[in-house]
C-alpha positions in Angstrom: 0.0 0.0 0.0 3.3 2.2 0.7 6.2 3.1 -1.8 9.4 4.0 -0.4 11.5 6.9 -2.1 14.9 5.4 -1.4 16.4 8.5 -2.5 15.0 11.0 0.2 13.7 8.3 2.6 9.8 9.4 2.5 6.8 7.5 2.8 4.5 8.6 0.0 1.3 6.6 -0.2 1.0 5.1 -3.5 -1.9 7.0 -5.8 -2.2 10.1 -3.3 -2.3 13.5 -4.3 1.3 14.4 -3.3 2.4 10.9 -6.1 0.1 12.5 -8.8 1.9 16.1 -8.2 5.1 13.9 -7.9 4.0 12.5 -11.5 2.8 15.6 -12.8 6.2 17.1 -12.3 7.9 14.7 -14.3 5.0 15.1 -17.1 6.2 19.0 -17.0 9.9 18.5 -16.7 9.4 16.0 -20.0 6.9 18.4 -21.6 8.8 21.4 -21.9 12.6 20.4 -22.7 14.2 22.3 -25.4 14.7 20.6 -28.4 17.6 21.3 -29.9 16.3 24.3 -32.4 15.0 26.0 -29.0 18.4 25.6 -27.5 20.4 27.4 -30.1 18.0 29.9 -30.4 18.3 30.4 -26.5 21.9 30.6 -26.7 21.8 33.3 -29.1 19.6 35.3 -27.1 21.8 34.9 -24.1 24.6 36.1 -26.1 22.4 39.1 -27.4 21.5 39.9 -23.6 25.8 39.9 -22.8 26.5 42.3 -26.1 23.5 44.1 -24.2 25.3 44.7 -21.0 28.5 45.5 -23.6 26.8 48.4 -25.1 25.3 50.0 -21.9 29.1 49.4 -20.6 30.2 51.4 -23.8 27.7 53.8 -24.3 28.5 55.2 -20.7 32.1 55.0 -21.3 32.1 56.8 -24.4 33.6 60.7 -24.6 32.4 61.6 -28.0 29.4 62.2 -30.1 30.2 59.6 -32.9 31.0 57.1 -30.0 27.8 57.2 -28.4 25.6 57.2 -31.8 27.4 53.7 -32.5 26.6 52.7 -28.6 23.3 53.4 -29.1 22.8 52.1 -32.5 24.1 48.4 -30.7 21.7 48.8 -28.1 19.0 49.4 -29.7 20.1 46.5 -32.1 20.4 44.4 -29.6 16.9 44.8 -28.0 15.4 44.2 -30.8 17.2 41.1 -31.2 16.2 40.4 -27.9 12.1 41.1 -28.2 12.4 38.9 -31.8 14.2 36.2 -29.8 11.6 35.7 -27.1 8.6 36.2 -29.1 10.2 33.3 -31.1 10.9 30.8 -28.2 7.3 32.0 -26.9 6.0 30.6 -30.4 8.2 27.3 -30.7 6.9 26.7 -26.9 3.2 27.3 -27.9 3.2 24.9 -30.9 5.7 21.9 -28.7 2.8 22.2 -26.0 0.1 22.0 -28.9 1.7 19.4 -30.4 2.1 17.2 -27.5 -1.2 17.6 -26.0 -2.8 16.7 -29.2 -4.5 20.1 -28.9 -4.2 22.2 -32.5 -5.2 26.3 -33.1 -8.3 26.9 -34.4 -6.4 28.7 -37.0 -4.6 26.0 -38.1 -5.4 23.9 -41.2 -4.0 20.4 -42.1 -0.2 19.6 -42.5 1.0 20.5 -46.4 1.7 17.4 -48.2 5.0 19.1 -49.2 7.3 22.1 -48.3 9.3 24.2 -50.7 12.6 24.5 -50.3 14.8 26.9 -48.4 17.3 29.6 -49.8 19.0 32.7 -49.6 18.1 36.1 -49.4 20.5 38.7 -50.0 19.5 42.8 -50.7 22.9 45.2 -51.7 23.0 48.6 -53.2 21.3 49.9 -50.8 20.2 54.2 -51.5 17.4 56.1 -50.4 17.2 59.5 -52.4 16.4 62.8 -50.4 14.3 65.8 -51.2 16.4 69.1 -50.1 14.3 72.4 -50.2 16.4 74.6 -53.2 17.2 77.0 -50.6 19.0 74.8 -48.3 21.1 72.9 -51.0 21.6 75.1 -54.1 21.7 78.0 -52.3 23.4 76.9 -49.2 21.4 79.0 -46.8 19.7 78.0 -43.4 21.3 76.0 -40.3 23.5 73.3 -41.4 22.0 70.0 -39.5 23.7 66.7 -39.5 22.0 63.2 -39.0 22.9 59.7 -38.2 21.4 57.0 -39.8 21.3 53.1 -40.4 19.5 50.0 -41.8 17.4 47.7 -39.4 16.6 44.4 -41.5 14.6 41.4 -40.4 13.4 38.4 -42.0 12.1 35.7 -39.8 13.8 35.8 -36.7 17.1 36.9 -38.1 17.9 40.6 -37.4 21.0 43.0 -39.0 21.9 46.2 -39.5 24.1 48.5 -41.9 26.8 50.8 -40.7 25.8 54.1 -39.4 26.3 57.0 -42.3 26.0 61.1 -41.5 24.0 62.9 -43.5 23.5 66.2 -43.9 22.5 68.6 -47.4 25.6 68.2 -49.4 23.9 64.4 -49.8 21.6 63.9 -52.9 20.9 60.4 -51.7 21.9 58.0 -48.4 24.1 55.1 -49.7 25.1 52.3 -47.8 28.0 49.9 -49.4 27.4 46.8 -47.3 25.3 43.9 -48.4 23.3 41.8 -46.3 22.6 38.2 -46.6 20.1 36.0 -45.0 20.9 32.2 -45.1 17.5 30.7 -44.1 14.2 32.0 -46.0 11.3 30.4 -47.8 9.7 31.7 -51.1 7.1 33.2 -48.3 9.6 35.6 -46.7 9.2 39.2 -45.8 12.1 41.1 -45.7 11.5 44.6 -43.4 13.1 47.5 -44.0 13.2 50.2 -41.1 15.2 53.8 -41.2 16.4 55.1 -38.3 17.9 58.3 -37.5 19.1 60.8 -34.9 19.8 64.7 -35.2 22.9 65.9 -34.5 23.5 69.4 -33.7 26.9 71.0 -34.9 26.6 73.1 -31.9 26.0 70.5 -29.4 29.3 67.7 -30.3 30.2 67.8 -26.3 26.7 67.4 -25.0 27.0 63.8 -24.6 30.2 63.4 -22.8 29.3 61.9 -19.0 30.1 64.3 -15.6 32.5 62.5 -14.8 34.6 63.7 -18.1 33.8 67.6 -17.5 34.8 67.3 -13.7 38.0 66.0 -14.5 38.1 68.2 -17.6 37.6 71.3 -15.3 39.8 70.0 -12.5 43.1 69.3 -15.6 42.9 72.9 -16.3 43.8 74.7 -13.2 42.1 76.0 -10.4 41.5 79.7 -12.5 40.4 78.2 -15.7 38.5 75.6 -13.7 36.3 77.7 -11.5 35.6 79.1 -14.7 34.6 76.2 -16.5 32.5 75.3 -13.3 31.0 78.3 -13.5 29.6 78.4 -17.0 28.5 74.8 -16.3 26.5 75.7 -12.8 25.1 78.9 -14.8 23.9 76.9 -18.3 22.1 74.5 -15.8 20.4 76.6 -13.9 19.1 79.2 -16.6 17.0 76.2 -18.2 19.1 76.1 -21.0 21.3 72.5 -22.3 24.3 72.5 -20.5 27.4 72.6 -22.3 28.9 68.9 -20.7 26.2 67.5 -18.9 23.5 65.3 -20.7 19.9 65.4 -19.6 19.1 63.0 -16.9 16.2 61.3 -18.8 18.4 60.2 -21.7 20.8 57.9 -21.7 22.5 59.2 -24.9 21.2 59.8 -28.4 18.2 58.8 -29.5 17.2 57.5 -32.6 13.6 57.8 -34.3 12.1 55.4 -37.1 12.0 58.0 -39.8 10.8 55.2 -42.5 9.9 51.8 -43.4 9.1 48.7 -45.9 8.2 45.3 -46.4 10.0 43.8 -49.8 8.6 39.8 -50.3 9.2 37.2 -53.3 7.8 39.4 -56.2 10.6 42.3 -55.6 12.6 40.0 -56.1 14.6 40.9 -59.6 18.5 40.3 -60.8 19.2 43.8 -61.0 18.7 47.5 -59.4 15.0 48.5 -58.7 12.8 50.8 -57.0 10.3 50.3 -54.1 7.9 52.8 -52.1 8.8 54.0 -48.6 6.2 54.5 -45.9 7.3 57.6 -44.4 6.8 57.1 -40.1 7.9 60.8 -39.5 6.8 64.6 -39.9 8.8 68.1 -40.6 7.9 68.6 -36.9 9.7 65.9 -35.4 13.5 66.8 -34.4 14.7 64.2 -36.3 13.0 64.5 -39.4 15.0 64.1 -42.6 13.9 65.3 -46.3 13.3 61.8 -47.3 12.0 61.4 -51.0 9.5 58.5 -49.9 11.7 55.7 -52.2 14.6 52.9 -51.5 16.2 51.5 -54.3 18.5 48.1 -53.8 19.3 45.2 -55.6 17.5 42.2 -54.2 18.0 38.7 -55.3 17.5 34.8 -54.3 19.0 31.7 -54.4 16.7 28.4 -53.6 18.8 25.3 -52.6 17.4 23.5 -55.6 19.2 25.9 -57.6 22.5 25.2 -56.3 22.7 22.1 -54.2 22.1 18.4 -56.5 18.4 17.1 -55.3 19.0 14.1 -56.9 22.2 11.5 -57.8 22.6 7.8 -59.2 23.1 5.7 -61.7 20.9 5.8 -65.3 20.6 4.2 -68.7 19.4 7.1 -71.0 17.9 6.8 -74.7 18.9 10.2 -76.5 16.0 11.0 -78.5 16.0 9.9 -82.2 18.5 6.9 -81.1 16.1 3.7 -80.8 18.7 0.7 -79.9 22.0 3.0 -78.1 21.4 3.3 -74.9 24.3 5.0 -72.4 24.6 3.9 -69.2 25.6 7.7 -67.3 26.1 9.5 -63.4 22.7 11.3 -63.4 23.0 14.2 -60.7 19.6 16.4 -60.8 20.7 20.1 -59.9 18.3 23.4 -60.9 16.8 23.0 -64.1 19.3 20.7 -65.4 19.9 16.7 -65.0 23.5 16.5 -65.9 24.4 12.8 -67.4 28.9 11.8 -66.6 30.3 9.2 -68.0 31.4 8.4 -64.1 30.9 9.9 -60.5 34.3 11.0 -60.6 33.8 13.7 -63.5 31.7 15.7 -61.3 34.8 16.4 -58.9 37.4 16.8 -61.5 35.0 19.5 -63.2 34.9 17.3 -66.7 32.2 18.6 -68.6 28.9 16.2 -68.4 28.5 13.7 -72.0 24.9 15.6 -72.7 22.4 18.3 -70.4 18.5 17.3 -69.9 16.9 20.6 -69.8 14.1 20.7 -66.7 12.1 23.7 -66.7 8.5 24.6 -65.7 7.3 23.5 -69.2 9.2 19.8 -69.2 6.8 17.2 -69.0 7.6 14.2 -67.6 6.2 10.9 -67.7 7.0 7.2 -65.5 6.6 4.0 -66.5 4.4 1.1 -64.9 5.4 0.9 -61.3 3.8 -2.5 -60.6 5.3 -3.8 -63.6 6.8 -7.6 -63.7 10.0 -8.5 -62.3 12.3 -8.2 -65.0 11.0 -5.7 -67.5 13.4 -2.2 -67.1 11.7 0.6 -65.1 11.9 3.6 -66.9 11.0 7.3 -67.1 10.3 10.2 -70.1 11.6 14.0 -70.0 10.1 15.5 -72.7 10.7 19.6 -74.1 9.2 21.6 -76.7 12.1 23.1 -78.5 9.6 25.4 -81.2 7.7 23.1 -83.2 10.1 20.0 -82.2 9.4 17.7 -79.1 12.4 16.4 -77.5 12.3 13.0 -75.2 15.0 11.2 -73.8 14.1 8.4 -72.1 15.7 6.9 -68.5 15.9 3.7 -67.0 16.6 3.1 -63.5 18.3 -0.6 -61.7 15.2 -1.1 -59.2 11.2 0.0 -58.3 13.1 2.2 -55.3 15.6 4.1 -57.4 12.4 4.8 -60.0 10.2 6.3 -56.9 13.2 8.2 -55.6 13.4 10.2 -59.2 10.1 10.9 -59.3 10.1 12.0 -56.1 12.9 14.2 -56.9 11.5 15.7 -59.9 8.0 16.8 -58.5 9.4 18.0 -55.5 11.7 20.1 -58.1 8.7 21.2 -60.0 6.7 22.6 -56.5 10.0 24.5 -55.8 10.1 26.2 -59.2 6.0 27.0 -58.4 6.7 28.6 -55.1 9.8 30.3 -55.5 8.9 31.7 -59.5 11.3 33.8 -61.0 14.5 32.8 -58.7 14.0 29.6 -60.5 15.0 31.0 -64.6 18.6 31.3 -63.6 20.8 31.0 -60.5 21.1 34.8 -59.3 24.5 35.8 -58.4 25.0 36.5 -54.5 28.3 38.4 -53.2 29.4 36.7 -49.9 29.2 40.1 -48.0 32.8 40.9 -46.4 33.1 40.7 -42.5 32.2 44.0 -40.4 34.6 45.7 -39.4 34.2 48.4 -36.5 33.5 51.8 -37.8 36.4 54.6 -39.0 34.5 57.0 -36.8 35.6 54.7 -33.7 39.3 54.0 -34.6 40.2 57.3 -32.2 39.5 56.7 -28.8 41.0 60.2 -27.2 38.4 61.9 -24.8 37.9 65.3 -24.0 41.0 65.6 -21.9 43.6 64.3 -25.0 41.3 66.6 -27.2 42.3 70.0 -24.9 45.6 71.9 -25.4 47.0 73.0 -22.7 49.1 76.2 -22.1 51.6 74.1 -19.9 52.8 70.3 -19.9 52.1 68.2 -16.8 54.8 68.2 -14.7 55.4 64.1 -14.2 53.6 62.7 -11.1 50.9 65.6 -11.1 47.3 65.1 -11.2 47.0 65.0 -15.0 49.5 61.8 -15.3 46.6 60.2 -13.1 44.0 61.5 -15.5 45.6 60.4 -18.4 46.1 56.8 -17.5 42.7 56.8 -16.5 41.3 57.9 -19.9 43.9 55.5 -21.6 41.5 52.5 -19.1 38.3 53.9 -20.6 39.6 53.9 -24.3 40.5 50.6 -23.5 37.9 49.2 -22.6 35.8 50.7 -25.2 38.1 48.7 -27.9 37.4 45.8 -26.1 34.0 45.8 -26.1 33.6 47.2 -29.8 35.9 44.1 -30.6 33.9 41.9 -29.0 30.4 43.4 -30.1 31.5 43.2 -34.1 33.5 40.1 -33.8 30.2 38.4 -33.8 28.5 40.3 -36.8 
């Protein structure tokens, strides 16, 4: 009537209420592990929350304007990261629990007899045109504003960004030189496009730097020039005006606004440069409204698996059409719209060029023989293609039933590809591998406001500005460290 747990020595009575929780623990525990999809994608949110911590580390270490735009621009990349990371796991969790409780969303219809295949996504040639008043850029008159901007791209649950470019009216167009590729889409993908930007005011380059840098700044230059410094500080504040060093409390450091954004899917897809509408997210009365002309123009192509991976290898006998009695016995391998026919599996590594092609396009017809034929009889398989007026059939023969089924298989599943993913399926599109990122040129000096000063007399050696200066050399350090470690992993 009693169980003993051995392990913690307790008597629990066999089919209580505390066995069924005991039970329903290890139901839980067994419910919810990650598979292993769920665990990579956790560990890449982990690592998103570290280069977090990174950039909040750098952002409040940083002594220049520049600095603090490319802080803020990897914190705010980050977070998004983040929010598109947990949303995901939140999804994969819904459907595992669905799935396992033989529940199903009301949304949901039945399972697709077959999937298209995967490919790659890559958009370059990035430019977005602006609209300058005549006044401000032919004639050169008004205030002369300045603006940060960058690229946020997602598809999926894959998130990247471009560099950060300044803009201000001697621009006839925002051009950024990186490419961006995304390894895992479907011929269902949406690819969004989001503009951000923050104002920068000529005026303004030292509001960002942190107290800390104008105490120290004040306290390097004497006690005279100091109190003066000091004093221009403590009146700016108090007046209600920005003060000259110190940052507003609220803000952390620049901010960026969404200034513009769009969705580009399968049917923008094109070999070659093209246009595409902007929907414009901000006004003339926002503070970090740019001229935009409303328009993005980039060069966005595809490449499906099927296109450049073989779906299909083996052994074949092939009839050449108009040849009745020769019959070559060939290495088939099925790869994009071609079935490429060797004379031995070897050719295909040494790069020999194939005995004859087999077209397979959209329009190829193709035709099997009698599966349930008898034992004996060859089990063969047309490819038929209009050539004008002229049909062409070749004619294939395959060593068993299996091998038969398995190139059938191969060929319908090639023919749903080229359905879904349309035009990337006329020719293989040509994708760049885009070249690793490297941290920015405006980052490569790391001097603060102290090594930026020039000062009417050197510092004697073992004064307070030797103390200063190593301690500014340990903040530029450590701001190379983390901008090292934060585009190492780009």
């Amino acid at each position: 009537m009693f169980s003993r747990n051995h392990r913690s020595r307790v008597t629990v009575a066999r089919g209580s209420a505390l066995e069924m929780e005991f039970k329903r623990g290890r139901f839980r525990l067994s419910l919810f592990s990650d598979p292993p999809e769920d665990t990579e994608l956790q560990r890449k949110l982990d690592h998103e929350i570290r280069m977090r911590e990174g950039a909040c580390k750098l952002l409040a270490a940083c002594s220049q304007r520049e600095q603090a735009l490319e802080a803020t621009k990897s914190l705010l990349v980050c977070n998004s990261r983040i929010l598109n990371y947990m949303g995901e796991l939140q999804r994969r969790k819904e459907a595992q629990v669905l799935g396992k409780t033989g529940r199903r969303p009301s949304d949901s219809g039945p399972p697709a007899e077959r999937s298209p295949c995967r490919g790659r996504v890559c958009i370059s040639d990035l430019r977005i045109p602006l609209m300058w008043k005549d006044t401000e850029y032919f004639k050169n008159k008004g205030d002369l504003h300045r603006w940060a901007v960058f690229l946020l791209l997602q598809l999926g649950e894959h998130i990247q960004d471009t560099e950060m470019i300044l803009v201000d009216r001697t621009l006839t167009d925002i051009s950024f030189q990186n490419s961006v590729l995304f390894s895992e889409a479907g011929p269902d993908f949406e690819l969004r496009l989001e503009l951000y930007g923050a104002c920068m005011e000529e005026e303004g380059a030292l509001v960002g730097a942190p107290k800390r840098l104008a105490t120290k700044l004040s306290s390097s230059l004497g006690r005279s020039s100091g109190r003066r410094v000091r004093a221009s500080l403590e009146s700016a504040g108090g007046s209600g005006s920005s003060p000259i060093l110190l940052p507003t409390p609220t803000v952390g450091g620049p901010r960026y606004h969404l200034l513009a954004h769009t969705t580009l899917t399968l049917a923008a897809v094109q070999d070659g440069f093209r246009t595409h509408d902007l929907t414009l997210a901000s006004h003339e009365e926002n503070p970090a409204w740019l001229p935009l002309y409303g328009s993005v123009c980039c060069r966005l192509v595809a490449q499906p698996l099927c296109m450049t991976q073989p779906t299909a290898t083996g052994t074949l006998r092939v009839q050449q059409a108009g040849e009745l009695q020769d019959w070559a016995r060939v290495h088939g391998v099925l790869k994009g719209t071609n079935l490429f026919c060797y004379r031995q599996p070897e050719d295909l590594d040494t790069g020999e060029e194939p005995l004859f092609t087999i077209a397979i396009n959209k329009e190829t017809r193709v035709r099997a023989g009698d599966l349930d034929q008898a034992a004996g009889r060859p089990f063969t398989l047309s490819i038929s293609n209009q050539y004008g007026e002229d049909e062409v059939t070749h004619t294939l023969q395959t060593e068993s039933r299996g091998a038969l089924q398995s190139w059938m298989e191969a060929l319908w599943q090639l023919f749903f590809d080229m359905s879904q993913w349309k035009q990337c399926c006329d020719e293989v599109m040509k994708i760049e591998t885009p070249a690793p990122r490297k941290p920015p040129q405006v980052l490569a000096k790391q001097g603060s406001l102290y090594h930026e000063t020039v000062l009417s007399e050197p510092t004697a050696p073992g004064g307070p500005g030797e103390g200063l200066l190593l301690q500014d050399n340990a903040v530029s350090a450590e701001i190379r460290a983390l901008l090292s470690s934060y585009y190492s992993d780009r």
